[in-house]
TORKOL-4160 file (C-alpha; in steps of 0.2 Angstrom, whole numbers, padded with zeros to 4 digits, m for minus):
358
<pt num="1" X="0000" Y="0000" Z="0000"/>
<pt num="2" X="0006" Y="0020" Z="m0002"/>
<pt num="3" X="0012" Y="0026" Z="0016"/>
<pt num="4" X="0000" Y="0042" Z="0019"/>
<pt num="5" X="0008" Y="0057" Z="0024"/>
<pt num="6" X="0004" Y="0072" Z="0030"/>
<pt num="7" X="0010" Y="0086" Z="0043"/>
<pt num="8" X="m0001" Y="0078" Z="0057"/>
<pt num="9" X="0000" Y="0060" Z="0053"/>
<pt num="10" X="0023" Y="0061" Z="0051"/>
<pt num="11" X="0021" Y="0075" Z="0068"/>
<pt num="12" X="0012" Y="0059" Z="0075"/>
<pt num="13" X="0026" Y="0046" Z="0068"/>
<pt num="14" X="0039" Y="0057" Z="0075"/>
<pt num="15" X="0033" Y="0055" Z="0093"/>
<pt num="16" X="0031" Y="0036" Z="0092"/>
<pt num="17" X="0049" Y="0032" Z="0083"/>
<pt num="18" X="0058" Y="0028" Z="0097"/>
<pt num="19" X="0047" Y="0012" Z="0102"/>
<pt num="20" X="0055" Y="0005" Z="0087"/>
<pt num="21" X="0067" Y="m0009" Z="0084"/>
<pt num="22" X="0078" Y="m0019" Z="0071"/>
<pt num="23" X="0067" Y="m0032" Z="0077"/>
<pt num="24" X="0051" Y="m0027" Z="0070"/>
<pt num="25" X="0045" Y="m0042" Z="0057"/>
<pt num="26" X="0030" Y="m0032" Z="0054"/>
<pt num="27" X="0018" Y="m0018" Z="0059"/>
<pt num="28" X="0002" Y="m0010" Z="0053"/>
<pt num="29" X="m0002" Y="0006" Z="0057"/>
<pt num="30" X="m0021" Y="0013" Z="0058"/>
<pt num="31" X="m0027" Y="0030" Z="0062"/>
<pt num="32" X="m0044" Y="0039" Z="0067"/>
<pt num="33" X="m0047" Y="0056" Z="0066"/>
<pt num="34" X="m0060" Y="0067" Z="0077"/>
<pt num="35" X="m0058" Y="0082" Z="0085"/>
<pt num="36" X="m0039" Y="0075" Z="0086"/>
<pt num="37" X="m0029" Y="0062" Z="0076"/>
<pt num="38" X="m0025" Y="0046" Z="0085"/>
<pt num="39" X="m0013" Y="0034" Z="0079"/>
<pt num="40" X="m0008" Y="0014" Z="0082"/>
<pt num="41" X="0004" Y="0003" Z="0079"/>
<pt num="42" X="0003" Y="m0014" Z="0082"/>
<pt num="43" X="0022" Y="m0019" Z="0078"/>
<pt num="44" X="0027" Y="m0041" Z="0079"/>
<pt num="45" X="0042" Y="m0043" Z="0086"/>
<pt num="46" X="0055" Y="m0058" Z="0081"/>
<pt num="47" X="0068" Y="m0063" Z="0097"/>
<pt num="48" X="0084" Y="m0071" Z="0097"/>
<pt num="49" X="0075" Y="m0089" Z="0106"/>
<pt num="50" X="0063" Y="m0088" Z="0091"/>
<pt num="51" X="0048" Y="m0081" Z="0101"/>
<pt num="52" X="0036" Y="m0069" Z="0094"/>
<pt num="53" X="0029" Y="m0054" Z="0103"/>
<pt num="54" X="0014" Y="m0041" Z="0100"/>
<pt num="55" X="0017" Y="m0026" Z="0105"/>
<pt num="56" X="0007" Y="m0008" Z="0103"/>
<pt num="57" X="0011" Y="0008" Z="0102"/>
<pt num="58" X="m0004" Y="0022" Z="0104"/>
<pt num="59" X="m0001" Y="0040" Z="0102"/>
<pt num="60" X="m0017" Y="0054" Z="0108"/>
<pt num="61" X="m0020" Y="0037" Z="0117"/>
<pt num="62" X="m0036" Y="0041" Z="0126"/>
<pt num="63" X="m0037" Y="0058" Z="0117"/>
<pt num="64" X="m0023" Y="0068" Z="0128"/>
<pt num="65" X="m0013" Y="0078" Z="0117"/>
<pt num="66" X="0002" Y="0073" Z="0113"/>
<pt num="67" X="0003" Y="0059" Z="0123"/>
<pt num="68" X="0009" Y="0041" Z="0119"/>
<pt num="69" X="0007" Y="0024" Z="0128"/>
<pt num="70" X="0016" Y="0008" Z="0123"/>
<pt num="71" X="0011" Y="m0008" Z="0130"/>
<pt num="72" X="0024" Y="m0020" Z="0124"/>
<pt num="73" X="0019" Y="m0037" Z="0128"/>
<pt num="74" X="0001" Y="m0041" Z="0122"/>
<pt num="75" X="0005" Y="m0058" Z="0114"/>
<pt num="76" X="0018" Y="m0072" Z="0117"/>
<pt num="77" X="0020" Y="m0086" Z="0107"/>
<pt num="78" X="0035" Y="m0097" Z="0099"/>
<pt num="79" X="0022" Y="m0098" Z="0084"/>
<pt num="80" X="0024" Y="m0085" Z="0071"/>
<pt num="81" X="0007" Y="m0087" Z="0060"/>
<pt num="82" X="m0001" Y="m0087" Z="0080"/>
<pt num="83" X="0005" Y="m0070" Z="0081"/>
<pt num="84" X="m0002" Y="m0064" Z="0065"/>
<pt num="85" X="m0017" Y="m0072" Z="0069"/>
<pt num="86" X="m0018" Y="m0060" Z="0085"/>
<pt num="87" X="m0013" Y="m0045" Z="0077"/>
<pt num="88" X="m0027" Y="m0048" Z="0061"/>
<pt num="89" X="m0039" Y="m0049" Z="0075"/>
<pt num="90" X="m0034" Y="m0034" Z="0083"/>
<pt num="91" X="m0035" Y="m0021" Z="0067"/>
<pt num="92" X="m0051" Y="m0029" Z="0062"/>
<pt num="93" X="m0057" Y="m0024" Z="0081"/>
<pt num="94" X="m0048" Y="m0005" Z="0075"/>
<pt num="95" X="m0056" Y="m0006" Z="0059"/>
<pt num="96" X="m0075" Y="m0007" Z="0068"/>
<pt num="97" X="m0069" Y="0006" Z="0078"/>
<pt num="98" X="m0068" Y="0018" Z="0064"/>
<pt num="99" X="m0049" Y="0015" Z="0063"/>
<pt num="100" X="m0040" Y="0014" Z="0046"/>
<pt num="101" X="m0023" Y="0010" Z="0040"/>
<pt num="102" X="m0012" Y="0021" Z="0034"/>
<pt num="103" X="0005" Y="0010" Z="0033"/>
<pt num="104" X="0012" Y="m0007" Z="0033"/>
<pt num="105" X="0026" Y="m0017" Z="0035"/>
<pt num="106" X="0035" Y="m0034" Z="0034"/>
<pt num="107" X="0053" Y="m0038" Z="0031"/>
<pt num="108" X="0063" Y="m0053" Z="0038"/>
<pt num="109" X="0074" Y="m0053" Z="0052"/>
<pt num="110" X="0094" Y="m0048" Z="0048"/>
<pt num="111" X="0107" Y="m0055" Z="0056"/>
<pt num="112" X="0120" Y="m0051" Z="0047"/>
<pt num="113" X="0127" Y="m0040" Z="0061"/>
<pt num="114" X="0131" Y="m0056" Z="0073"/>
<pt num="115" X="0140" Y="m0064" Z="0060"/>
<pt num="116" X="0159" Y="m0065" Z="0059"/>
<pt num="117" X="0171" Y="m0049" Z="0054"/>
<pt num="118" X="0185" Y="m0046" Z="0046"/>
<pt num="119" X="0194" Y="m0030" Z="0045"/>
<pt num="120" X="0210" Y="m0026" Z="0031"/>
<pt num="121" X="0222" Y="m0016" Z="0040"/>
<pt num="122" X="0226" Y="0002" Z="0034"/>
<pt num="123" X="0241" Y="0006" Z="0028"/>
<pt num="124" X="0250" Y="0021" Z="0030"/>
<pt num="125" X="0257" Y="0032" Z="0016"/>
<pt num="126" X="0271" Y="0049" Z="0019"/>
<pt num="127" X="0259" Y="0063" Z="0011"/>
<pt num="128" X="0275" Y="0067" Z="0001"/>
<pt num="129" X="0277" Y="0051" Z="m0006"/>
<pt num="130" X="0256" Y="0048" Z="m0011"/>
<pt num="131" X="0260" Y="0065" Z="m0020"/>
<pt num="132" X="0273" Y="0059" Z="m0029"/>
<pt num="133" X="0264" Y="0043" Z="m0034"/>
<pt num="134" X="0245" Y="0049" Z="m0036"/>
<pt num="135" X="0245" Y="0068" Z="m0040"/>
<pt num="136" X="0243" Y="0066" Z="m0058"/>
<pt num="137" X="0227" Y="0055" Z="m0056"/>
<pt num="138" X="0221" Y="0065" Z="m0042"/>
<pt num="139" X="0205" Y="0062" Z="m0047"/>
<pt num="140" X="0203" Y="0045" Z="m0045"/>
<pt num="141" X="0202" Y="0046" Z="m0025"/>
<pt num="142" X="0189" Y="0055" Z="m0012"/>
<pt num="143" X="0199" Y="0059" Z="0006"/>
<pt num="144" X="0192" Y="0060" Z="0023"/>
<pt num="145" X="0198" Y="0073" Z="0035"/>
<pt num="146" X="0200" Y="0061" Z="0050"/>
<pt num="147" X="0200" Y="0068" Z="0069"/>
<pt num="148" X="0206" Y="0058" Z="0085"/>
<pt num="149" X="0200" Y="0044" Z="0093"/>
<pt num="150" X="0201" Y="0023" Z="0089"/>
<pt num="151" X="0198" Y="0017" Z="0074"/>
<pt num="152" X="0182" Y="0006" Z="0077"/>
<pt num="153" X="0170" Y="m0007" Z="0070"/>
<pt num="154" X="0151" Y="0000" Z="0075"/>
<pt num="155" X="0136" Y="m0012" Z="0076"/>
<pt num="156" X="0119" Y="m0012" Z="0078"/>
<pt num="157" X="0111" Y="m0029" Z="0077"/>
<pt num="158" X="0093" Y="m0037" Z="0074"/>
<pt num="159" X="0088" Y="m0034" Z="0092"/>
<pt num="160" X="0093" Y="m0016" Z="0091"/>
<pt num="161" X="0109" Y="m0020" Z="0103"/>
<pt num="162" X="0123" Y="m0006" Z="0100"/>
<pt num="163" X="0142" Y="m0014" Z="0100"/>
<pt num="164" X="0159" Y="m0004" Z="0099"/>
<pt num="165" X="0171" Y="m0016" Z="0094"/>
<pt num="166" X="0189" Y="m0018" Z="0089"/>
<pt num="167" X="0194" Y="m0021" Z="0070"/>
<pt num="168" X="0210" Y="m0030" Z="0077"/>
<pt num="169" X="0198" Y="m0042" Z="0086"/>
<pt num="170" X="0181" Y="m0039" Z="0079"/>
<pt num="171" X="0172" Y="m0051" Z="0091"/>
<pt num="172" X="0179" Y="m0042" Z="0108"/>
<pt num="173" X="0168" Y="m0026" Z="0112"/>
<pt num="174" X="0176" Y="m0011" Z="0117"/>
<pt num="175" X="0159" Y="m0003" Z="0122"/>
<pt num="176" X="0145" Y="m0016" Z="0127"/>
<pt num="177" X="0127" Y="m0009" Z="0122"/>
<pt num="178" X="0123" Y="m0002" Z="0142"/>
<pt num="179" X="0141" Y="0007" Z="0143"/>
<pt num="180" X="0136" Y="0017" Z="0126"/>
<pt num="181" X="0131" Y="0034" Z="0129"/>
<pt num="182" X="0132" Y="0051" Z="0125"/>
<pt num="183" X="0132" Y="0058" Z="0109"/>
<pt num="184" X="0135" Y="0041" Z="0102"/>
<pt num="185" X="0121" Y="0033" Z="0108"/>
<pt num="186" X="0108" Y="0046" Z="0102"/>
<pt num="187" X="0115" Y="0045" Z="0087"/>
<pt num="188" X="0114" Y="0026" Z="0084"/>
<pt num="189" X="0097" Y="0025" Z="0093"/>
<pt num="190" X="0090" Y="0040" Z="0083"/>
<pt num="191" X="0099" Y="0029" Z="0066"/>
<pt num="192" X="0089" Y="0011" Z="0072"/>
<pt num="193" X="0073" Y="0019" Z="0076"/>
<pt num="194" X="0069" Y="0022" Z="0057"/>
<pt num="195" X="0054" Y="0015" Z="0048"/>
<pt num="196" X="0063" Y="m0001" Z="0040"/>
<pt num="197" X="0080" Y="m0003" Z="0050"/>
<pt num="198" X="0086" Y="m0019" Z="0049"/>
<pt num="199" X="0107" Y="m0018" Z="0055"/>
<pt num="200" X="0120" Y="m0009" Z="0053"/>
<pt num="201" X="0141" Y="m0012" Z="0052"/>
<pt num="202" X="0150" Y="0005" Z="0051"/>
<pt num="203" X="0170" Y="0008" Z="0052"/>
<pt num="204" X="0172" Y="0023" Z="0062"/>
<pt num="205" X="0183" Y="0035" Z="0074"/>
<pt num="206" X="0176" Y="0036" Z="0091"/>
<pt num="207" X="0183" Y="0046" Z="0104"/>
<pt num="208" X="0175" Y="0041" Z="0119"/>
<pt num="209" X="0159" Y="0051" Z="0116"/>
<pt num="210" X="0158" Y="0054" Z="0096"/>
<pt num="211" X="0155" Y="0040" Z="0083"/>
<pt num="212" X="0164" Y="0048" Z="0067"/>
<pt num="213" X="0160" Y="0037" Z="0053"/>
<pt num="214" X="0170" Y="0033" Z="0038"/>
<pt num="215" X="0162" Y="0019" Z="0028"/>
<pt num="216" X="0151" Y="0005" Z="0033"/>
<pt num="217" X="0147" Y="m0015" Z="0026"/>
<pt num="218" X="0130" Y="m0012" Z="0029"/>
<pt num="219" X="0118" Y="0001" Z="0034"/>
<pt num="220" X="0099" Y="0000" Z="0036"/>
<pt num="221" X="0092" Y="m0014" Z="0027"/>
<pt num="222" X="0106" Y="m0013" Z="0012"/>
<pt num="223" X="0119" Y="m0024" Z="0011"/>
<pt num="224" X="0135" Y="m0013" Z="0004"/>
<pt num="225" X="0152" Y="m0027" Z="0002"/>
<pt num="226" X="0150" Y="m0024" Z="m0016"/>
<pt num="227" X="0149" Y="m0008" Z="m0019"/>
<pt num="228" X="0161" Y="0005" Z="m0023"/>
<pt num="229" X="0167" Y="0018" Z="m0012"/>
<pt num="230" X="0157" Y="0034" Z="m0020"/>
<pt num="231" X="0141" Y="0022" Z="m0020"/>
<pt num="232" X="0144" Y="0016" Z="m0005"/>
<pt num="233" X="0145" Y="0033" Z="0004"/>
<pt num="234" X="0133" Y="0040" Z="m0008"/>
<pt num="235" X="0120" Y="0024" Z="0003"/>
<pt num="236" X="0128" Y="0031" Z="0018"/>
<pt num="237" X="0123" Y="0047" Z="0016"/>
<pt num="238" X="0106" Y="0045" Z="0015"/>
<pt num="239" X="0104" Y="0038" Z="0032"/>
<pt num="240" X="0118" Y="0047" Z="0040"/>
<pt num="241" X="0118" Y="0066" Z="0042"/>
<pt num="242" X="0137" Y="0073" Z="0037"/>
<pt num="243" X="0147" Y="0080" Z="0054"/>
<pt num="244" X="0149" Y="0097" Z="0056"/>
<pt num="245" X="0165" Y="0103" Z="0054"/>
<pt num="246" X="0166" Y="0083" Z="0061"/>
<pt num="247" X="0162" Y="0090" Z="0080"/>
<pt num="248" X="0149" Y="0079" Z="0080"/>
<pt num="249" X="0144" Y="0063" Z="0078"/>
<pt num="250" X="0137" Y="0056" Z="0059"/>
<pt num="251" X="0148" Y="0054" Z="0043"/>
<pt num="252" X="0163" Y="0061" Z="0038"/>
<pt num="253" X="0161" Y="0071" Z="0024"/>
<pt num="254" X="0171" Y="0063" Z="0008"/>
<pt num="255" X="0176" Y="0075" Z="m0004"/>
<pt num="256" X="0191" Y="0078" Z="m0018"/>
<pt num="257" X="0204" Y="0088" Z="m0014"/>
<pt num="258" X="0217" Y="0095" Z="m0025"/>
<pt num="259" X="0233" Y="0087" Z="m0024"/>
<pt num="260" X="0242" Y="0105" Z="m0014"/>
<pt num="261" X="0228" Y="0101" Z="0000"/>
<pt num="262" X="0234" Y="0083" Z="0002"/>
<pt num="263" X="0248" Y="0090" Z="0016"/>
<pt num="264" X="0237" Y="0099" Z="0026"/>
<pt num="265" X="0237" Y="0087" Z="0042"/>
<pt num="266" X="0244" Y="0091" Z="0058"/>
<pt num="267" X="0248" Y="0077" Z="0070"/>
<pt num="268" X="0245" Y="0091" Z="0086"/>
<pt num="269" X="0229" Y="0098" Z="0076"/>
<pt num="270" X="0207" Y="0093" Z="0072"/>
<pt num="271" X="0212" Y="0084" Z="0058"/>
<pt num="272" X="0227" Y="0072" Z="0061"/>
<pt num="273" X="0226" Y="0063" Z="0045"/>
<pt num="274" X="0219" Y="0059" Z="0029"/>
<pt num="275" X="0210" Y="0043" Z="0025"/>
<pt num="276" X="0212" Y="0043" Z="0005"/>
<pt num="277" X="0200" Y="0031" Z="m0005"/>
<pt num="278" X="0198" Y="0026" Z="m0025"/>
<pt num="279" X="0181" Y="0029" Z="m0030"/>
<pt num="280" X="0180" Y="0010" Z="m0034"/>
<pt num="281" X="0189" Y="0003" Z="m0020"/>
<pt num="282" X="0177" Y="m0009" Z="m0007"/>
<pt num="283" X="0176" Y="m0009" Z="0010"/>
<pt num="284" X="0190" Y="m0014" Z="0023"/>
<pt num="285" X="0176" Y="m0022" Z="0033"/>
<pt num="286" X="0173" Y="m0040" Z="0026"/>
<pt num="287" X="0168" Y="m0056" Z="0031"/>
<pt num="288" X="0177" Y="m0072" Z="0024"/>
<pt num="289" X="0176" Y="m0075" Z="0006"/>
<pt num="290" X="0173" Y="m0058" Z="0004"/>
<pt num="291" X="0184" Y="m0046" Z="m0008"/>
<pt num="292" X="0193" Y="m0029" Z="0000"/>
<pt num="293" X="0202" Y="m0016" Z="0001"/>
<pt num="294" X="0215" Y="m0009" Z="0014"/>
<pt num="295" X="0211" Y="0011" Z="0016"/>
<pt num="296" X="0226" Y="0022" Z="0016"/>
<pt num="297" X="0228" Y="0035" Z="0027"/>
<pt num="298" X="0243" Y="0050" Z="0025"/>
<pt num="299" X="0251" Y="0061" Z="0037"/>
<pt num="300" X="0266" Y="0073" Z="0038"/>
<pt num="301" X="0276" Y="0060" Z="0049"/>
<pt num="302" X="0275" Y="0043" Z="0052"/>
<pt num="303" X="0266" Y="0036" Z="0066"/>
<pt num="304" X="0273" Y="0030" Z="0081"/>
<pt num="305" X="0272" Y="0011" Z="0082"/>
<pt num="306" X="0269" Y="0003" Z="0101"/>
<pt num="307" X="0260" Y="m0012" Z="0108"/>
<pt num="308" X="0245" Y="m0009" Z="0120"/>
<pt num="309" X="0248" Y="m0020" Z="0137"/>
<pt num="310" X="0233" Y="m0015" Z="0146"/>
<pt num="311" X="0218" Y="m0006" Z="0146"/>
<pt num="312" X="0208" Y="0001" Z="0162"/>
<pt num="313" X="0195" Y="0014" Z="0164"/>
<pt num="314" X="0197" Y="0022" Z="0145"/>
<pt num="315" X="0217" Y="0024" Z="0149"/>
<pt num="316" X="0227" Y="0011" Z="0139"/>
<pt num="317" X="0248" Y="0007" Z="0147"/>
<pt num="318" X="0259" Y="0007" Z="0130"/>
<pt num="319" X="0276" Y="0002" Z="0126"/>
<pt num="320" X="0289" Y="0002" Z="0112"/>
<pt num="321" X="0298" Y="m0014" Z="0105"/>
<pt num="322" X="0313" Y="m0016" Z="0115"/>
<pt num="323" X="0310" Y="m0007" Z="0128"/>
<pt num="324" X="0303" Y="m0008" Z="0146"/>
<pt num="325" X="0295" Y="0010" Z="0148"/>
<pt num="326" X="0276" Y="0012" Z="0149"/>
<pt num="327" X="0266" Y="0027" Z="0141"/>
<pt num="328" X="0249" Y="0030" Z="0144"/>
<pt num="329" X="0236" Y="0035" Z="0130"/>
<pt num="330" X="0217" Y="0037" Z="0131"/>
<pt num="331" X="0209" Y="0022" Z="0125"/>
<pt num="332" X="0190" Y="0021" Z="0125"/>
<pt num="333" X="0188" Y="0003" Z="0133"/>
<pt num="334" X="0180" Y="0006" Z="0150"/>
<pt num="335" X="0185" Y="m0012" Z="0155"/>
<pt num="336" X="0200" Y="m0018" Z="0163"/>
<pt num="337" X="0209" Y="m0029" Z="0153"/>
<pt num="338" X="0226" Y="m0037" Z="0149"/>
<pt num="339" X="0231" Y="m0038" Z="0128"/>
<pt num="340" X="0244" Y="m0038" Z="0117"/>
<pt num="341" X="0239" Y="m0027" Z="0104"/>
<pt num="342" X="0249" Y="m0017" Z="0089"/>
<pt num="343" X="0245" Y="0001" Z="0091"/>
<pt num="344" X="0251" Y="0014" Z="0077"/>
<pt num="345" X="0248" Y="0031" Z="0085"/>
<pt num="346" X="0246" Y="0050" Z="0075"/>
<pt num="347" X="0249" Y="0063" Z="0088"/>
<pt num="348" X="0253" Y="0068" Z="0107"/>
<pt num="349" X="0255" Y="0050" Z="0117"/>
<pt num="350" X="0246" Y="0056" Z="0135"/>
<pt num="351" X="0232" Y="0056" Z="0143"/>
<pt num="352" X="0226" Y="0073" Z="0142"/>
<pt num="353" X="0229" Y="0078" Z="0122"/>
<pt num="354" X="0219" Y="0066" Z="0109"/>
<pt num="355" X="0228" Y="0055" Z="0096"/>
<pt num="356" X="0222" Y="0047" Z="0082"/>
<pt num="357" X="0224" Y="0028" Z="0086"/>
<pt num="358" X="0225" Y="0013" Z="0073"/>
């Protein structure tokens, strides 16, 4: 059917968003309109034990302005065609009642977000030496102006459940879903709460409050492993809002730069380096079988190379091959755990100036 729209009817829609989740299977949404609209949705939920729940979401409910009531378990049942049974009955009760529908629903559940990652390593280029090689087909590429933080696999999965985890080891979390917060988990509840959202995996920079995203494998209910870059982050943008001036969280603006421009980085500034991608290239994010490509990223100087010992508290201990001096970095892993990971650093190595971490 053709969704309805209008300034009341999306006003309405606007209110109840947040009641939904990547695990909505279907919903119908009815409406009846007196002195003031009211709208339901009755949404079918699909769980990880293969249970089905009904659950309804009312706004005017009971005719008070503006207000919204969400019961969310109206029906149980480990048998899907029970559940629609319950919810046919239900809007043909609406439909008596005056009610009628004004949008529908129904897409499987994706799990493609709790499936195994891979992640192709960046590799670092001198700025000089990318001039040398790439000036004259400088339009070949599309660069990113990255800022500091971790490099970072994000994920949203089929039961909305947010993840920050590492590309070195995409199955340890950095950030489990009930330590995400701040601007980073408005931003990715605000992304999962859209009419259709089924997952996402996004490659990012997160500095302990901002997700800065930089590409992603797959994003609402499109899959994009096979896509080009531009294509890709063409898809991107249409779900995700660019950063302003990349203060805050949403996706990093790619964009062609002439080749003079390709040296202004600054490992003590915003922009610590540039993430420089061919149109055509595919994603670093993969899963086995899958083809890639390793993104470059150029500075003025080479980044400092260490091994990460220990994280605790968002602080992670640091020390260079062949020798037994510790440095401390911030690291956005709230846990306290011992590791034994490759670091390559762009910036200040302390705890009180941000770095650029991959």
């Amino acid at each position: 059917m053709i969704k309805k729209n209008d300034k009341y009817i999306n006003y309405a829609r606007e209110k109840i968003q947040c009641y939904l989740s990547p695990n909505v299977v279907l919903y119908i949404e009815l409406e009846r309109r007196t002195s003031k609209l009211r709208l339901q949705r009755i949404m079918l939920h699909e769980l990880t034990d293969n249970s089905y729940t009904v659950s309804r979401v009312t706004y005017n409910c009971r005719l008070e302005v503006n207000s919204v009531e969400h019961k969310p378990s109206l029906f149980v049942s480990t048998h899907k065609h029970l559940a629609h049974e319950q919810i046919n009955i239900m809007v043909t009760e609406l439909e008596q009642d005056g009610f009628d529908v004004t949008d529908q629903f129904e897409a499987p559940l994706c799990t493609i977000a709790r499936l195994g990652w891979n992640f192709h390593s960046p590799t670092f280029v001198h700025n000089i030496k990318f001039y040398g090689v790439n000036h004259p087909k400088a339009n070949e590429f599309l660069f990113q102006k990255v800022p500091a933080g971790v490099q970072v696999m994000v994920m949203v999965d089929d039961q909305g459940k947010l993840s920050i985890n590492d590309l070195e080891d995409t199955f340890h979390i950095l950030v489990s879903d009930e330590k995400v917060n701040g601007n980073a988990r408005l931003f990715l509840e605000v992304l999962s709460q859209q009419d259709g959202f089924r997952s996402c995996v996004l490659e990012a920079v997160y500095d302990g409050q901002n997700l800065y995203v930089t590409d992603g494998s797959y994003i609402h209910d499109t899959d994009l492993r096979k896509m080009p870059f531009e294509k890709r982050y063409e898809t991107l943008s249409m779900y995700i809002g660019n950063t302003q001036k990349n203060k805050v969280c949403g996706l990093i603006k790619a964009e062609h730069l002439p080749p003079e421009q390709w040296g202004y980085t600054s490992r003590n500034g915003f922009v610590k380096a540039l993430m420089a991608k061919r149109k055509n290239s595919l994603c670093s994010l993969y899963r086995t079988g899958d083809n890639s490509t390793s993104t470059v990223i150029i500075g003025e100087r080479e980044p400092s190379k260490y091994e990460c010992v220990k994280t605790n508290k968002g602080i992670a201990i640091l020390r260079q091959e062949g020798s037994k001096k510790s440095l401390t970095i911030r690291y956005p892993e709230l846990g306290d755990r011992m590791m034994l990971k490759s670091l390559q650093v762009i910036g200040p190595v302390n705890t009180t100036e941000p770095a650029f971490i991959f």
